[in-house]
Chimera marker file (.cmm) of the C-alpha trace (Angstrom):
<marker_set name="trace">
<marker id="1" x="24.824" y="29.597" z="-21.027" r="1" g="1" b="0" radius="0.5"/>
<marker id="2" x="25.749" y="32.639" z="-18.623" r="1" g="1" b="0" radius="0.5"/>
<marker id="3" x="27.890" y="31.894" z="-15.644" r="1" g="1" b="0" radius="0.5"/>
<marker id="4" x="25.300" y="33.007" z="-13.094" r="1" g="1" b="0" radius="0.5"/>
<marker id="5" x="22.822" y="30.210" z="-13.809" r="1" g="1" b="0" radius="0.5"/>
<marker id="6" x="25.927" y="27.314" z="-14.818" r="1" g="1" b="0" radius="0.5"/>
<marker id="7" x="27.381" y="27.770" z="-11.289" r="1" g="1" b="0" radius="0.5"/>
<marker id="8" x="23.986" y="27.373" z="-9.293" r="1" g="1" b="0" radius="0.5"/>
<marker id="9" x="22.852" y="24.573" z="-11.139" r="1" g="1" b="0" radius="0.5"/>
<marker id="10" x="26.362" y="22.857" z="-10.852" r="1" g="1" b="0" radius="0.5"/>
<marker id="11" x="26.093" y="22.903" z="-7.135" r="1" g="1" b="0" radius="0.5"/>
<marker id="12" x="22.577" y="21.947" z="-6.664" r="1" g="1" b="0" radius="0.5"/>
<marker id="13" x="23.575" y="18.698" z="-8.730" r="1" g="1" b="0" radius="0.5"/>
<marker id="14" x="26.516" y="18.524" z="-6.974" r="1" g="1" b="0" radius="0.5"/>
<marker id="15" x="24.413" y="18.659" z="-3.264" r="1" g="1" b="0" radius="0.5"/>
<marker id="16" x="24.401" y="15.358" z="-1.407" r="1" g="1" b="0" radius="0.5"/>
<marker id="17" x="20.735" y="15.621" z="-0.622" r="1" g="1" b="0" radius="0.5"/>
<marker id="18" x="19.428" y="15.854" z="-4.498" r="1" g="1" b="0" radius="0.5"/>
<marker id="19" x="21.070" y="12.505" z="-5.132" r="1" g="1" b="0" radius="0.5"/>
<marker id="20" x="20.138" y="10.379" z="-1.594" r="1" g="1" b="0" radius="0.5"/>
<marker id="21" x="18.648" y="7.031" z="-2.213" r="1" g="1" b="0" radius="0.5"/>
<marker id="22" x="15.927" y="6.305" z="0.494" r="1" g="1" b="0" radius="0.5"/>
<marker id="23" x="17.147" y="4.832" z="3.577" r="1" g="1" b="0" radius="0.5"/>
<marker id="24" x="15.341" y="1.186" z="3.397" r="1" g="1" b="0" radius="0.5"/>
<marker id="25" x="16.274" y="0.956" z="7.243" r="1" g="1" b="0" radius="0.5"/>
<marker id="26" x="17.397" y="-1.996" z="8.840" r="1" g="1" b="0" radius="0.5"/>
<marker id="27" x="16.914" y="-5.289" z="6.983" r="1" g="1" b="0" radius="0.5"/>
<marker id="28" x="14.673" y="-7.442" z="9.497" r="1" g="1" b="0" radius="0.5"/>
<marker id="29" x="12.607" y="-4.494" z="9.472" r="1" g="1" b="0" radius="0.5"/>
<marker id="30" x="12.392" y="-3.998" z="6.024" r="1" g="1" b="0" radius="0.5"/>
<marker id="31" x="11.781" y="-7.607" z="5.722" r="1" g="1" b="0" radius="0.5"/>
<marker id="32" x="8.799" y="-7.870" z="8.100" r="1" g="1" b="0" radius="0.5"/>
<marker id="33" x="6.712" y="-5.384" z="6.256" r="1" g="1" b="0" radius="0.5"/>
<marker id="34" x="7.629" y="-7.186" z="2.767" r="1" g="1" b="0" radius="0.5"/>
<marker id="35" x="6.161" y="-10.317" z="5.025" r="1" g="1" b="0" radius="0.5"/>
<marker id="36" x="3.150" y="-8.272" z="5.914" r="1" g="1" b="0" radius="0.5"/>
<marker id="37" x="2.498" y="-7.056" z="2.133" r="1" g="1" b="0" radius="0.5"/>
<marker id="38" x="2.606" y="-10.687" z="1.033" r="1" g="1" b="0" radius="0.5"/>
<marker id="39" x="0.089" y="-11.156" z="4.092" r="1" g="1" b="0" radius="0.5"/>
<marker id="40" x="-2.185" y="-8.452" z="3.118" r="1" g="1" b="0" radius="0.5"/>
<marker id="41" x="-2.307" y="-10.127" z="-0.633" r="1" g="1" b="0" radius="0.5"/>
<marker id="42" x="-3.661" y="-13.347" z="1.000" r="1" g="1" b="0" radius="0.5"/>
<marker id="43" x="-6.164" y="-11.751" z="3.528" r="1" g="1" b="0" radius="0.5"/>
<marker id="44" x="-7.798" y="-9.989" z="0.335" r="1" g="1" b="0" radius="0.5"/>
<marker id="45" x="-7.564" y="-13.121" z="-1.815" r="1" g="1" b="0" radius="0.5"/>
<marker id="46" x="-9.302" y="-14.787" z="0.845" r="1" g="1" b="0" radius="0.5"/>
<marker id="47" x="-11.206" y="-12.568" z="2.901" r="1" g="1" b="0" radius="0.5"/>
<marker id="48" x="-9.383" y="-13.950" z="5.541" r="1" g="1" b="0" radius="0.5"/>
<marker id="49" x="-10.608" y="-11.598" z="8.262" r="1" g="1" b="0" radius="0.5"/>
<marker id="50" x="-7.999" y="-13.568" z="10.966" r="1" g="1" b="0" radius="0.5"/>
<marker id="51" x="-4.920" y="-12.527" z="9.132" r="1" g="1" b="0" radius="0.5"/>
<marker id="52" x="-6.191" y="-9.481" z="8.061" r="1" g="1" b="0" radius="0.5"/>
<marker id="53" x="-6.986" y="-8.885" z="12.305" r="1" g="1" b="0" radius="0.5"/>
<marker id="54" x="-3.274" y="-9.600" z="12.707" r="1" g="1" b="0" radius="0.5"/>
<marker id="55" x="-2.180" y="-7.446" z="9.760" r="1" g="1" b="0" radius="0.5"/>
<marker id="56" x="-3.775" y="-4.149" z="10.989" r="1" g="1" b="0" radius="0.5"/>
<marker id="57" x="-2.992" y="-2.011" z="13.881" r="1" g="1" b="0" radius="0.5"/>
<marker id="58" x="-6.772" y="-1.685" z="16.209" r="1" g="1" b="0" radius="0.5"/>
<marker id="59" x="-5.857" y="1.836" z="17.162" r="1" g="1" b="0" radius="0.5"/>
<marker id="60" x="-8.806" y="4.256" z="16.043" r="1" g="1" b="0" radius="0.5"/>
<marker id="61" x="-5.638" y="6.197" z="13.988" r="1" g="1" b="0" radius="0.5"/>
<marker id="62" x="-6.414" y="3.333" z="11.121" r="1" g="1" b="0" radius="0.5"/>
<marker id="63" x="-7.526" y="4.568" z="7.619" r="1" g="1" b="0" radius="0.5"/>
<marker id="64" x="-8.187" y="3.068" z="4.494" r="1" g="1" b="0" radius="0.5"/>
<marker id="65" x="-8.426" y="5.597" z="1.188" r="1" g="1" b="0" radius="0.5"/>
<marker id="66" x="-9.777" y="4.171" z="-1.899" r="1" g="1" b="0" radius="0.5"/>
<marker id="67" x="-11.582" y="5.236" z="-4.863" r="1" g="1" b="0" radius="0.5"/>
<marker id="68" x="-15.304" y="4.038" z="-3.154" r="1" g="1" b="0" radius="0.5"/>
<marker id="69" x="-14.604" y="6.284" z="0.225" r="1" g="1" b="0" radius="0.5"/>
<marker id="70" x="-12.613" y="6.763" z="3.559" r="1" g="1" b="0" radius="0.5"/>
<marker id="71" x="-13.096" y="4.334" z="6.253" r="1" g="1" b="0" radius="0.5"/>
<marker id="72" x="-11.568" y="5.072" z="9.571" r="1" g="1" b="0" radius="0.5"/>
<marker id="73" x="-11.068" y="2.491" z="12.407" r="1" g="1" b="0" radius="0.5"/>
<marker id="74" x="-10.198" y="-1.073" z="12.102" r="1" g="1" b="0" radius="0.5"/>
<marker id="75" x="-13.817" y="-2.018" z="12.619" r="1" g="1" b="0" radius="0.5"/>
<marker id="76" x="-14.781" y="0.106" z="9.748" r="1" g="1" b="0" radius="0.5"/>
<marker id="77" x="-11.967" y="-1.056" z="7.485" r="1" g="1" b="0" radius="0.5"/>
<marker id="78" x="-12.659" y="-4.953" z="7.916" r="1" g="1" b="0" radius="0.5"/>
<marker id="79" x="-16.822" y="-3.960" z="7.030" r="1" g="1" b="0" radius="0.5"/>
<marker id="80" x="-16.730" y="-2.132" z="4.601" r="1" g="1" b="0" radius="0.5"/>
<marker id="81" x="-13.524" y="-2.387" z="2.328" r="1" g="1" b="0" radius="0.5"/>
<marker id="82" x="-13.258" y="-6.743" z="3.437" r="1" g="1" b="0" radius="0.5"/>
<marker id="83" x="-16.569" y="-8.180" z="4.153" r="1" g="1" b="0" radius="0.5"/>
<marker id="84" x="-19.047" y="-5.710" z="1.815" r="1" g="1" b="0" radius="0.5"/>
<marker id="85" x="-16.626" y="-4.899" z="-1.085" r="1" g="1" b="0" radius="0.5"/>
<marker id="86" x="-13.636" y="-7.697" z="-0.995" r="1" g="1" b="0" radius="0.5"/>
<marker id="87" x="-16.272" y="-10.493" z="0.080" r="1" g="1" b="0" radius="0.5"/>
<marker id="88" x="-20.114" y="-9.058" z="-0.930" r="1" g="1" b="0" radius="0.5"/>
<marker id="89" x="-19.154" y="-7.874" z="-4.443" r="1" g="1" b="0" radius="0.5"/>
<marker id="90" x="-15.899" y="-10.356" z="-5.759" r="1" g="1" b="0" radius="0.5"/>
<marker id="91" x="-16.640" y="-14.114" z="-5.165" r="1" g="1" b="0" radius="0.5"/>
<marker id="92" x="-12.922" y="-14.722" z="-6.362" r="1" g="1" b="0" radius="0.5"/>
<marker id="93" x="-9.921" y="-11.882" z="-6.041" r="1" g="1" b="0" radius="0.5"/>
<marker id="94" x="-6.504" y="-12.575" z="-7.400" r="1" g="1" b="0" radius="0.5"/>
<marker id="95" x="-3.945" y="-9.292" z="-6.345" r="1" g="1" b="0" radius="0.5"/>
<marker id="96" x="-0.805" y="-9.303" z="-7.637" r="1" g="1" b="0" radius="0.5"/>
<marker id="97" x="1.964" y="-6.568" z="-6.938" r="1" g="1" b="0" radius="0.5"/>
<marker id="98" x="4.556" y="-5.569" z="-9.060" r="1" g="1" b="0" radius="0.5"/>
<marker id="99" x="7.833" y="-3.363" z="-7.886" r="1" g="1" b="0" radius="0.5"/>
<marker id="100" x="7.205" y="-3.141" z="-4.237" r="1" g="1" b="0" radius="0.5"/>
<marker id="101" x="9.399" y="-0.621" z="-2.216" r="1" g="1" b="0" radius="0.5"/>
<marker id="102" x="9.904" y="-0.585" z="2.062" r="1" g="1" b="0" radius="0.5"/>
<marker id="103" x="11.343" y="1.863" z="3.243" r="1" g="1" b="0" radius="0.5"/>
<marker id="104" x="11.745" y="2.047" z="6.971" r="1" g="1" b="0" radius="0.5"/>
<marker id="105" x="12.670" y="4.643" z="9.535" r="1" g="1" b="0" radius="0.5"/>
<marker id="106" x="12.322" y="4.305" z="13.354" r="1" g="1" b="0" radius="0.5"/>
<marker id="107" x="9.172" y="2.786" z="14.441" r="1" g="1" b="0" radius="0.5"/>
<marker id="108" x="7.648" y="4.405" z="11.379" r="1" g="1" b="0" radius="0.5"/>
<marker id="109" x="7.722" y="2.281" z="7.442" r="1" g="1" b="0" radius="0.5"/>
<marker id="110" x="5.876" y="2.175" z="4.289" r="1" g="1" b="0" radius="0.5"/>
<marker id="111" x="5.669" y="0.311" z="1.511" r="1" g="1" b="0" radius="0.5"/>
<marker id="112" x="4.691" y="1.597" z="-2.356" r="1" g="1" b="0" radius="0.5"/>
<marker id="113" x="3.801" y="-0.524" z="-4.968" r="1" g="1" b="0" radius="0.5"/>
<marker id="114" x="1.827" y="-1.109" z="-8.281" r="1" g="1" b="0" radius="0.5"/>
<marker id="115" x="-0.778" y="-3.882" z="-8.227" r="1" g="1" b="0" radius="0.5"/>
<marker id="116" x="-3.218" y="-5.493" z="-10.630" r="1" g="1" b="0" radius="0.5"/>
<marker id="117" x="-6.570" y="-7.437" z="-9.216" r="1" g="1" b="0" radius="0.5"/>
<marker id="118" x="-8.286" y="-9.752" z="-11.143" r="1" g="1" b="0" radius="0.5"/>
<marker id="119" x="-11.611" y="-10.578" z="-9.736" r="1" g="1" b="0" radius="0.5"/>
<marker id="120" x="-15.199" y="-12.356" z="-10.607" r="1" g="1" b="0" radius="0.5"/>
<marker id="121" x="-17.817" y="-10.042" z="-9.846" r="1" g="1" b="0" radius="0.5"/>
<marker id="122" x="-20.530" y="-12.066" z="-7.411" r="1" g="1" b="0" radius="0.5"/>
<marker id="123" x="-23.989" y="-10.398" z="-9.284" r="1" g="1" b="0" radius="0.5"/>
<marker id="124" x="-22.932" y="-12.008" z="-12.084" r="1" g="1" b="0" radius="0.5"/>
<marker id="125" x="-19.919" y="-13.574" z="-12.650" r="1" g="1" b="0" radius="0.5"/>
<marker id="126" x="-18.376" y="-11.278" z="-15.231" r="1" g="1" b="0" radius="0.5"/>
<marker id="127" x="-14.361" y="-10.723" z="-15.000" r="1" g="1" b="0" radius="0.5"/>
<marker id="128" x="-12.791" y="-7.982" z="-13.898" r="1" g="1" b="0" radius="0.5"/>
<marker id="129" x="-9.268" y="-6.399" z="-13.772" r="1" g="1" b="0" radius="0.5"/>
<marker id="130" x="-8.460" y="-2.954" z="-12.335" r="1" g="1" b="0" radius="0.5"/>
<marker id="131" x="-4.554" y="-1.986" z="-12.266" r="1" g="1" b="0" radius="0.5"/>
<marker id="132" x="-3.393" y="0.617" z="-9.609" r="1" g="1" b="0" radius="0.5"/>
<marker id="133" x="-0.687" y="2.091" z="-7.469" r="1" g="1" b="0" radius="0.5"/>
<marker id="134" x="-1.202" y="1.878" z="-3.569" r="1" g="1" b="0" radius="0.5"/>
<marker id="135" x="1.105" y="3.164" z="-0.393" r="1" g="1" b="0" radius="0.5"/>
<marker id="136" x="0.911" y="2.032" z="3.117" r="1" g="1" b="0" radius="0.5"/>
<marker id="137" x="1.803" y="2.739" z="6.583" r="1" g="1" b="0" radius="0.5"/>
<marker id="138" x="3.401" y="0.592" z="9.268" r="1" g="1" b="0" radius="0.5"/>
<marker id="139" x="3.937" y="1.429" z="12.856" r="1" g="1" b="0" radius="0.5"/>
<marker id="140" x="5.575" y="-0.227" z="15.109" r="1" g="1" b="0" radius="0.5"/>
<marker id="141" x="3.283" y="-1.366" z="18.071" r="1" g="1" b="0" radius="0.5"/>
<marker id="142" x="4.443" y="-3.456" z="21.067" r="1" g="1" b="0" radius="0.5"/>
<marker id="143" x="7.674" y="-4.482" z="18.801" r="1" g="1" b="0" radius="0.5"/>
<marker id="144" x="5.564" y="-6.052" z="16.021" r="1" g="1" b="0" radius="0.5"/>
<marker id="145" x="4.857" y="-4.253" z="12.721" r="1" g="1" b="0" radius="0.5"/>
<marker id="146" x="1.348" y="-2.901" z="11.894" r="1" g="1" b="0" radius="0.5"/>
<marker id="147" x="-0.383" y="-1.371" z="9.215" r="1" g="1" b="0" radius="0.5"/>
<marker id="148" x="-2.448" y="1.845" z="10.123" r="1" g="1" b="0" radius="0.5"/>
<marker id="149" x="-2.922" y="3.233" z="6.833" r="1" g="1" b="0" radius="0.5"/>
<marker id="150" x="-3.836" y="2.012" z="3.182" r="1" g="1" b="0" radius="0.5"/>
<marker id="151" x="-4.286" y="4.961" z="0.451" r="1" g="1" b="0" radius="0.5"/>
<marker id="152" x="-4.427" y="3.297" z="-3.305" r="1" g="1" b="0" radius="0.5"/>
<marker id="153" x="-5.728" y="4.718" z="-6.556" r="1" g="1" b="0" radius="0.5"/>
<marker id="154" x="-6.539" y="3.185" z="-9.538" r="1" g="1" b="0" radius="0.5"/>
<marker id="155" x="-4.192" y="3.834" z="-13.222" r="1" g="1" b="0" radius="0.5"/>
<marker id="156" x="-6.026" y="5.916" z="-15.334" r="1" g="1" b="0" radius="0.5"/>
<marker id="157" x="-6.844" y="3.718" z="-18.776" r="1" g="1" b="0" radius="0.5"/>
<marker id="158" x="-4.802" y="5.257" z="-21.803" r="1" g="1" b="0" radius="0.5"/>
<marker id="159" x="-6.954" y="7.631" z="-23.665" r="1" g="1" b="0" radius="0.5"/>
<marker id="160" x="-7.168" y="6.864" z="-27.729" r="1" g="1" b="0" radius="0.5"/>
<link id1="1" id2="2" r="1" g="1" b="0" radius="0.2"/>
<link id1="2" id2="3" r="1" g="1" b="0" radius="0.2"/>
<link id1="3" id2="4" r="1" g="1" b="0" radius="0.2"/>
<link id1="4" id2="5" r="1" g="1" b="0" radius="0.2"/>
<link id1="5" id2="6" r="1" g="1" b="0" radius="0.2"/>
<link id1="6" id2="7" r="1" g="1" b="0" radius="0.2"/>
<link id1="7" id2="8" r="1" g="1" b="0" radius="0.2"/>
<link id1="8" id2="9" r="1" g="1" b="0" radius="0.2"/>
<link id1="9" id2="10" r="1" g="1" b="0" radius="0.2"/>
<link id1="10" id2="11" r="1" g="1" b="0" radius="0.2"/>
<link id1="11" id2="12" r="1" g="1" b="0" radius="0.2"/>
<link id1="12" id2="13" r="1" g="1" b="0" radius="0.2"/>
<link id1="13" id2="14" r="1" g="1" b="0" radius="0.2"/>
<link id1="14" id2="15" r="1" g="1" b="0" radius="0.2"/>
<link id1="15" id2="16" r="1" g="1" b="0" radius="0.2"/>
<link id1="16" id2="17" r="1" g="1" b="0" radius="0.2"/>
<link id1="17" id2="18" r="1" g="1" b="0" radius="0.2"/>
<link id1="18" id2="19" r="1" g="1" b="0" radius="0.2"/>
<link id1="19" id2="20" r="1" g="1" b="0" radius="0.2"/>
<link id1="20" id2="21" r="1" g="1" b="0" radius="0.2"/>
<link id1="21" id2="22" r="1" g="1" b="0" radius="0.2"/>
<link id1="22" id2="23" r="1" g="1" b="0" radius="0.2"/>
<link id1="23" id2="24" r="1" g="1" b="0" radius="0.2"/>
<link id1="24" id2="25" r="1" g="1" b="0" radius="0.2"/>
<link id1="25" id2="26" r="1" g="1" b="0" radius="0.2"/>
<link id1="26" id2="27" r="1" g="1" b="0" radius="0.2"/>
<link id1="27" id2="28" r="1" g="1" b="0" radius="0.2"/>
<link id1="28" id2="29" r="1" g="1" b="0" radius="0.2"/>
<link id1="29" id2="30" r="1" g="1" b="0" radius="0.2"/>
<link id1="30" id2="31" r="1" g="1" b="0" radius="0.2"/>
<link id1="31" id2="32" r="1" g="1" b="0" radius="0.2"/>
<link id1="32" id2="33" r="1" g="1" b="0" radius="0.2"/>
<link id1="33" id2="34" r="1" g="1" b="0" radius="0.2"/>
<link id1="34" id2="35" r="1" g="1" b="0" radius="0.2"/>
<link id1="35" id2="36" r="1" g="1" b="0" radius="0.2"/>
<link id1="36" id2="37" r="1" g="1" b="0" radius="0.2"/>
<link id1="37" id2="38" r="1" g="1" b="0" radius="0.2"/>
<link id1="38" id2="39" r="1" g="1" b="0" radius="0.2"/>
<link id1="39" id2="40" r="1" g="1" b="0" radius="0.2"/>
<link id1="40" id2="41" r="1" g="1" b="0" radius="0.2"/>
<link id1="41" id2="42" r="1" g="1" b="0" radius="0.2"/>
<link id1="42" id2="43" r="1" g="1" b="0" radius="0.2"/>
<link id1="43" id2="44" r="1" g="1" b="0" radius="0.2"/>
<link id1="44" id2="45" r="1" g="1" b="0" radius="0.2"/>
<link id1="45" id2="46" r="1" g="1" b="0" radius="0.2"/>
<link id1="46" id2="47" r="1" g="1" b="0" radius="0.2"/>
<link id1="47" id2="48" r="1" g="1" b="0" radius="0.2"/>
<link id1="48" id2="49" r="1" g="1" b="0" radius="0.2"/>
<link id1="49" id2="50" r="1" g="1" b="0" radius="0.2"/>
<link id1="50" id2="51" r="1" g="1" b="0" radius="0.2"/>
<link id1="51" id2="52" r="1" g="1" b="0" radius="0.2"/>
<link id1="52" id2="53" r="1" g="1" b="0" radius="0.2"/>
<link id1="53" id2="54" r="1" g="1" b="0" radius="0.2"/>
<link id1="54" id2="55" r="1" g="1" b="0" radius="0.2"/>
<link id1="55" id2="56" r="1" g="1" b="0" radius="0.2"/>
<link id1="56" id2="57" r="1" g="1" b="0" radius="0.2"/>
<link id1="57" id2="58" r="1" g="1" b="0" radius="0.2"/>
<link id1="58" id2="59" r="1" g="1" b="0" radius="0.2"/>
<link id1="59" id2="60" r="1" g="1" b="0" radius="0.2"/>
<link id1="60" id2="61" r="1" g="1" b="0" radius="0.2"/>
<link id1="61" id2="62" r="1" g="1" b="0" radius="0.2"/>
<link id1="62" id2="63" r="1" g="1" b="0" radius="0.2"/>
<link id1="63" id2="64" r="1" g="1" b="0" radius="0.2"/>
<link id1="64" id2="65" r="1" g="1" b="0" radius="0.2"/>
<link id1="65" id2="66" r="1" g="1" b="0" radius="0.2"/>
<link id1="66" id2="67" r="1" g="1" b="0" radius="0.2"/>
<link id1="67" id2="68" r="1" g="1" b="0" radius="0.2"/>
<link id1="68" id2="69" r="1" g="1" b="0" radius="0.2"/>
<link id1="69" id2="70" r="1" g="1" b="0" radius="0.2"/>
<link id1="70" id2="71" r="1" g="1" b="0" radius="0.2"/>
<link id1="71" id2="72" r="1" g="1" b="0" radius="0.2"/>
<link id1="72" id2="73" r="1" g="1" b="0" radius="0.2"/>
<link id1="73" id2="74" r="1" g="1" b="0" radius="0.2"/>
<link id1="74" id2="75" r="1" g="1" b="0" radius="0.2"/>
<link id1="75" id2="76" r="1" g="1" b="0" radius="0.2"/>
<link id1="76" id2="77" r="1" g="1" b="0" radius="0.2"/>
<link id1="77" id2="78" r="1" g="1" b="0" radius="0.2"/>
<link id1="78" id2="79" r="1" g="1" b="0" radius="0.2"/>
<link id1="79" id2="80" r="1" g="1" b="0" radius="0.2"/>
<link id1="80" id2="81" r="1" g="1" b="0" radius="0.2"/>
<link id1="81" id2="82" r="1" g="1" b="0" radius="0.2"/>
<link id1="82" id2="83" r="1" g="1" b="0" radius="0.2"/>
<link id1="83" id2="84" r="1" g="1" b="0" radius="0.2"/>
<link id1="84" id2="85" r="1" g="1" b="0" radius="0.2"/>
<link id1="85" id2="86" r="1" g="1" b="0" radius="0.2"/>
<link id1="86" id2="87" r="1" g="1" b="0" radius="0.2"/>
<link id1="87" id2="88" r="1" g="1" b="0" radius="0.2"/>
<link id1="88" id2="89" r="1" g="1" b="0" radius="0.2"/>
<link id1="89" id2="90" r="1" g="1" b="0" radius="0.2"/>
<link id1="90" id2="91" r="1" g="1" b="0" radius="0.2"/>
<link id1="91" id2="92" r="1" g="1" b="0" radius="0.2"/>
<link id1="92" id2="93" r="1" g="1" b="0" radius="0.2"/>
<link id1="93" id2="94" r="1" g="1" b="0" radius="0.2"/>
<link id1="94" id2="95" r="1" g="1" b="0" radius="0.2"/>
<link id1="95" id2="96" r="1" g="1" b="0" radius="0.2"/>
<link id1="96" id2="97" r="1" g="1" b="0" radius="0.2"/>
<link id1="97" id2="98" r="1" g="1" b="0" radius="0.2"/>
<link id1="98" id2="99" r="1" g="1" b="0" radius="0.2"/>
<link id1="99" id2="100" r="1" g="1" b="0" radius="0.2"/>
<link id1="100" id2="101" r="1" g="1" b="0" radius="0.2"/>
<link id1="101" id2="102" r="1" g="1" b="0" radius="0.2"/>
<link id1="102" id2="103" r="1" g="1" b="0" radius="0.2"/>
<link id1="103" id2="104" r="1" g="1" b="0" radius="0.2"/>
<link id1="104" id2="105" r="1" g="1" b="0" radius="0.2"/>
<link id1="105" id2="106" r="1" g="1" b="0" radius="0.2"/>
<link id1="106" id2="107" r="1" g="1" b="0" radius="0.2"/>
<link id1="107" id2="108" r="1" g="1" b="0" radius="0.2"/>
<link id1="108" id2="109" r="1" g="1" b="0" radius="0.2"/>
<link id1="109" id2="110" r="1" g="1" b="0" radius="0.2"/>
<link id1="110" id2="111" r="1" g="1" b="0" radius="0.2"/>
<link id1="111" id2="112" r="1" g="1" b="0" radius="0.2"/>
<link id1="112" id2="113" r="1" g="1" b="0" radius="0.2"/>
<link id1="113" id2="114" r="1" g="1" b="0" radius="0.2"/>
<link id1="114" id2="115" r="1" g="1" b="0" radius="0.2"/>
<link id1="115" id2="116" r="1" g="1" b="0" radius="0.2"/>
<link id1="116" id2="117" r="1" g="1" b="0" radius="0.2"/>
<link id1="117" id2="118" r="1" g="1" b="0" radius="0.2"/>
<link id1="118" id2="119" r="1" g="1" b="0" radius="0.2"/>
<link id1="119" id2="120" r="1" g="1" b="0" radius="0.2"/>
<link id1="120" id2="121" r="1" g="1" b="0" radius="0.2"/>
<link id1="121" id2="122" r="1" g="1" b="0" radius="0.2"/>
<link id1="122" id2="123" r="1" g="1" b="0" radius="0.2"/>
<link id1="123" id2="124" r="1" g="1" b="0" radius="0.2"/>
<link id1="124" id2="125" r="1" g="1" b="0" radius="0.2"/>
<link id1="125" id2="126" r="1" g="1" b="0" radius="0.2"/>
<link id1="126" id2="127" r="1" g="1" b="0" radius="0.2"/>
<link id1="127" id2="128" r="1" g="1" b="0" radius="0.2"/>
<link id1="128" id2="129" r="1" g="1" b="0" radius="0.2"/>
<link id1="129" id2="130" r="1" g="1" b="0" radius="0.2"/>
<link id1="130" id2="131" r="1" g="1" b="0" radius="0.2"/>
<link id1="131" id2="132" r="1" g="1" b="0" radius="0.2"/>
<link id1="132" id2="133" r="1" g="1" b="0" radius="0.2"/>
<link id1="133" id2="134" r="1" g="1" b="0" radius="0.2"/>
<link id1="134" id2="135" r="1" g="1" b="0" radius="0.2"/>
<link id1="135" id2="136" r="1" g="1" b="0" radius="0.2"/>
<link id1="136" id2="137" r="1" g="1" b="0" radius="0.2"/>
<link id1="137" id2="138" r="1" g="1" b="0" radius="0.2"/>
<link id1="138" id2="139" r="1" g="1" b="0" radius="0.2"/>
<link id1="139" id2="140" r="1" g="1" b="0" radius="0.2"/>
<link id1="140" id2="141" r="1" g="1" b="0" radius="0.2"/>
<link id1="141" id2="142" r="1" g="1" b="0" radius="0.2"/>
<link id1="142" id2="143" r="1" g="1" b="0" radius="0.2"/>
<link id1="143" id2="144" r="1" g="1" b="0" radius="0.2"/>
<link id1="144" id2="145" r="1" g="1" b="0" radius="0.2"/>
<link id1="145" id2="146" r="1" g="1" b="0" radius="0.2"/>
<link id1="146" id2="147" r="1" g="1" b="0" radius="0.2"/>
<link id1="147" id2="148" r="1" g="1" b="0" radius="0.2"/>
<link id1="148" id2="149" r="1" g="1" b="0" radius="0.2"/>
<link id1="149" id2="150" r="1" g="1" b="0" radius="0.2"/>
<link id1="150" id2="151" r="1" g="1" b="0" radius="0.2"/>
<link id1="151" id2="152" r="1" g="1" b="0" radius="0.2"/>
<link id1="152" id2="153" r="1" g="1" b="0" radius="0.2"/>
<link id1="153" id2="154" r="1" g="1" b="0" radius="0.2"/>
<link id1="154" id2="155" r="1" g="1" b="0" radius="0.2"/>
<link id1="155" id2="156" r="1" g="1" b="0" radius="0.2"/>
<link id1="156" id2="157" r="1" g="1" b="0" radius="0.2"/>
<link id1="157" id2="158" r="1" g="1" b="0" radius="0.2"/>
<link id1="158" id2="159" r="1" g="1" b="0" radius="0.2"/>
<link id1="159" id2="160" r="1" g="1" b="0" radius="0.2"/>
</marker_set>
């Protein structure tokens, strides 16, 4: 291989900044929003519109991205993704995550992770199970982690 492309390459591997890990942040931090993950899992399982009110960040900044729509505000994210889909069409939910990453920086964190939800469908009680990959956003508000933001897609199924 000529010199002139050997010598760039070697220093672009060689750059500190191509080969950075993510900075997780510090631990407690990284810790409460692997607390508020586990949360979220529970407040879907259950509906459990408490939690899920303790979970969220009120600020009119919240969004929620899914493959049925955008809702925007809390109020709009506990009606329409919790109460009419999570409670009006599943009358059981089971979501598990698998490889969850938190990454924090400043007042700002996310977390990424693959998921798979096994539900009962409430028309009439056939099983479901949809597998998909979902990040969110934390802030930090008044010293306590919140989440503001919720974007997920589902895995495409493996064509034949």
């Amino acid at each position: 291989m000529p010199t002139h492309i050997l010598l760039p390459l070697a220093l672009l591997l060689a750059c500190p900044c191509v080969a950075v890990e993510a900075d997780t942040g510090p631990a407690s931090d990284v810790k409460a929003i692997d607390d508020l993950v586990e949360q979220y899992l529970q407040a879907v399982d259950k509906v459990d519109l408490t939690l899920l009110s303790q979970i969220w960040s009120h600020s009119s900044e919240a969004s929620f991205i899914y493959p049925l729509g955008e809702e925007h505000g809390y109020d709009a994210i506990e009606q329409h993704v919790f109460r009419d889909v999570m409670g009006g069409m599943f009358s059981s939910r089971d979501l598990q995550t698998r490889g969850v990453t938190v990454h924090v920086t400043g007042n700002a964190g996310w977390s990424e992770f693959h998921w798979t939800f096994h539900a009962t469908m409430r028309k009439d009680g056939s099983a479901v199970t949809t597998r998909g990959v979902e990040t969110q956003i934390y802030r930090k508000e008044a010293g306590r982690w919140r989440l503001v933001h919720v974007h997920y897609s589902e895995e495409r199924q493996a064509t034949p």
